[in-house]
N, C-alpha and C positions, 0 to 999 in steps of 0.2 A: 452685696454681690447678687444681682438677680441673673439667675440661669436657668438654662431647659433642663428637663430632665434626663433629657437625651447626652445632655456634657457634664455627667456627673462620672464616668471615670475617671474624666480631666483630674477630678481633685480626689483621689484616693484617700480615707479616712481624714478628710478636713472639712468636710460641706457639713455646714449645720443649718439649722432652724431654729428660729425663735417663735416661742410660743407664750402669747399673754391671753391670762386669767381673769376672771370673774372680778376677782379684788384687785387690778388693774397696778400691783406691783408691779417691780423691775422685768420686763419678759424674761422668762424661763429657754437657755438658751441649751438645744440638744442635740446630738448627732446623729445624723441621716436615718443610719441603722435604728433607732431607738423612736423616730421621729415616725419610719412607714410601716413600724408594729404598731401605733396608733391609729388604724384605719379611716378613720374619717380627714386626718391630719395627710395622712399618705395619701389619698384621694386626692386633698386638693395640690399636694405637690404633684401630683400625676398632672392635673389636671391646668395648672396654672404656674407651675414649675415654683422654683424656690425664688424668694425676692426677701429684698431687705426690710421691707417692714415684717413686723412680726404677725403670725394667724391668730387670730380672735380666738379664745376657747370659751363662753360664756357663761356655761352650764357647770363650771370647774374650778375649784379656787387652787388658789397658789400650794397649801402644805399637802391636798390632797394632789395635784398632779407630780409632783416629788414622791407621792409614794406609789404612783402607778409609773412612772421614769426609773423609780429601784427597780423594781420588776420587770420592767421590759430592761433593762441592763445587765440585770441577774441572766437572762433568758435570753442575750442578744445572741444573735448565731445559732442556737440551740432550736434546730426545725422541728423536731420530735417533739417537742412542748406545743407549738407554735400549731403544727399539724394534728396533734392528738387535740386539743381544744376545738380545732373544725369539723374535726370528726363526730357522727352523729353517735358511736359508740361511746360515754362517756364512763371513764374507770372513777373509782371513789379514792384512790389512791393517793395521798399526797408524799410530795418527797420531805425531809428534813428539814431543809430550806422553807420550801411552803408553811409548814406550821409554823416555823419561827418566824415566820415574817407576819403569818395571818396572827400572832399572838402578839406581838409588837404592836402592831395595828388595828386592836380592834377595838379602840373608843371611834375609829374612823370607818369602820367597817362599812356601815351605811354610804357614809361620803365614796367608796372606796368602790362600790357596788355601781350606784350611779354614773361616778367617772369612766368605769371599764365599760360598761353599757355603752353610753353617749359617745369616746370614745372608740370603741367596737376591739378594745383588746381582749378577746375571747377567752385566750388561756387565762389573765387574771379573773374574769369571769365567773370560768367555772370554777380557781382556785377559792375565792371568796364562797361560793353555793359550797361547794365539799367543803370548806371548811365551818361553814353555819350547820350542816348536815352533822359531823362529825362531834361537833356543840351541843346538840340537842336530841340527837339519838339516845332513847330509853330515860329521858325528862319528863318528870310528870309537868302537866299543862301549869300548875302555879311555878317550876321552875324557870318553863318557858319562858313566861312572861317576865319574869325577873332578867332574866338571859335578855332579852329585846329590851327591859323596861318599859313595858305596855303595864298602865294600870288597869283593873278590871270596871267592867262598866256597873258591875254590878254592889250593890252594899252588901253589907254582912249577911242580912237575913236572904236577901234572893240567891245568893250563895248555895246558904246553905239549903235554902228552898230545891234550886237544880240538885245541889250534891242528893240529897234526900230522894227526890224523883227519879236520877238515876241510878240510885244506888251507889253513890262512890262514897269513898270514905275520907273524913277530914284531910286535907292536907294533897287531896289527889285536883284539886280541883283552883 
């Protein structure tokens, strides 16, 4: 069914979108509402109205835009979410919801960080940043690293060469 955007009252909760992925599985098929809290996705329905084939997402694979589609579904309707992520005043606050889902999800985190970026759901966004924040506050730096999985660049001895030169002590470093 390709239409303007302009006759989308016509179909009151039934206009959806299909959206295909990186790994060029079955399009991902979603509703309006869920489709133009994806900003770049909402763009080009503004811009070229809804049509039957599906929008290209390239930069996104299939399990990850499933778990940025929970979250815009979590959050459909809900403008205070929507609005407080645009806002340049950002709160550290996360709700119930938010952790439990940023804890569900965080072998995918990374994956999860890029898709909101790319594309431009903001609330998840910052929901992903405050939740790495919340992560890593008062971690010493060898935590960190385990927290990310960055191995260090350095061997044992330059290690412990820096910890010595700066004065840290074992295990801080």
């Amino acid at each position: 069914m390709d239409c303007d955007v302009a006759d989308l009252h016509k179909f009151p909760n039934t206009v959806t979108v299909k959206l295909q992925t990186l790994d060029r599985v079955q399009p991902i098929e979603v509703d309006i509402d869920i489709a133009n809290q994806l900003r770049i996705v909402g763009n080009m329905i503004e811009d070229l109205g809804i049509r039957d084939e599906p929008i290209i997402l390239p930069n996104v694979s299939s399990d990850i835009l499933k778990i940025v589609i929970e979250f815009c579904d979590q959050y459909k309707g809900n403008k205070d979410v929507l609005l407080r992520a645009a806002s340049p005043v950002v709160t550290l606050e996360m709700d119930d919801w938010g952790v439990s889902f940023m804890k569900r999800h965080i072998n995918d985190l990374f994956g999860v960080i890029l898709a909101a970026d790319y594309l431009e759901v903001m609330a998840l966004l910052d929901l992903c940043c405050k939740f790495i924040v919340d992560q890593v506050r008062g971690m010493k730096p060898k935590a960190i690293r385990e927290f990310f999985r960055i191995e260090s660049d350095w061997s044992p001895e330059e290690a412990l060469q820096i910890m010595k030169e700066n004065g840290w002590k074992e295990g801080e470093f």
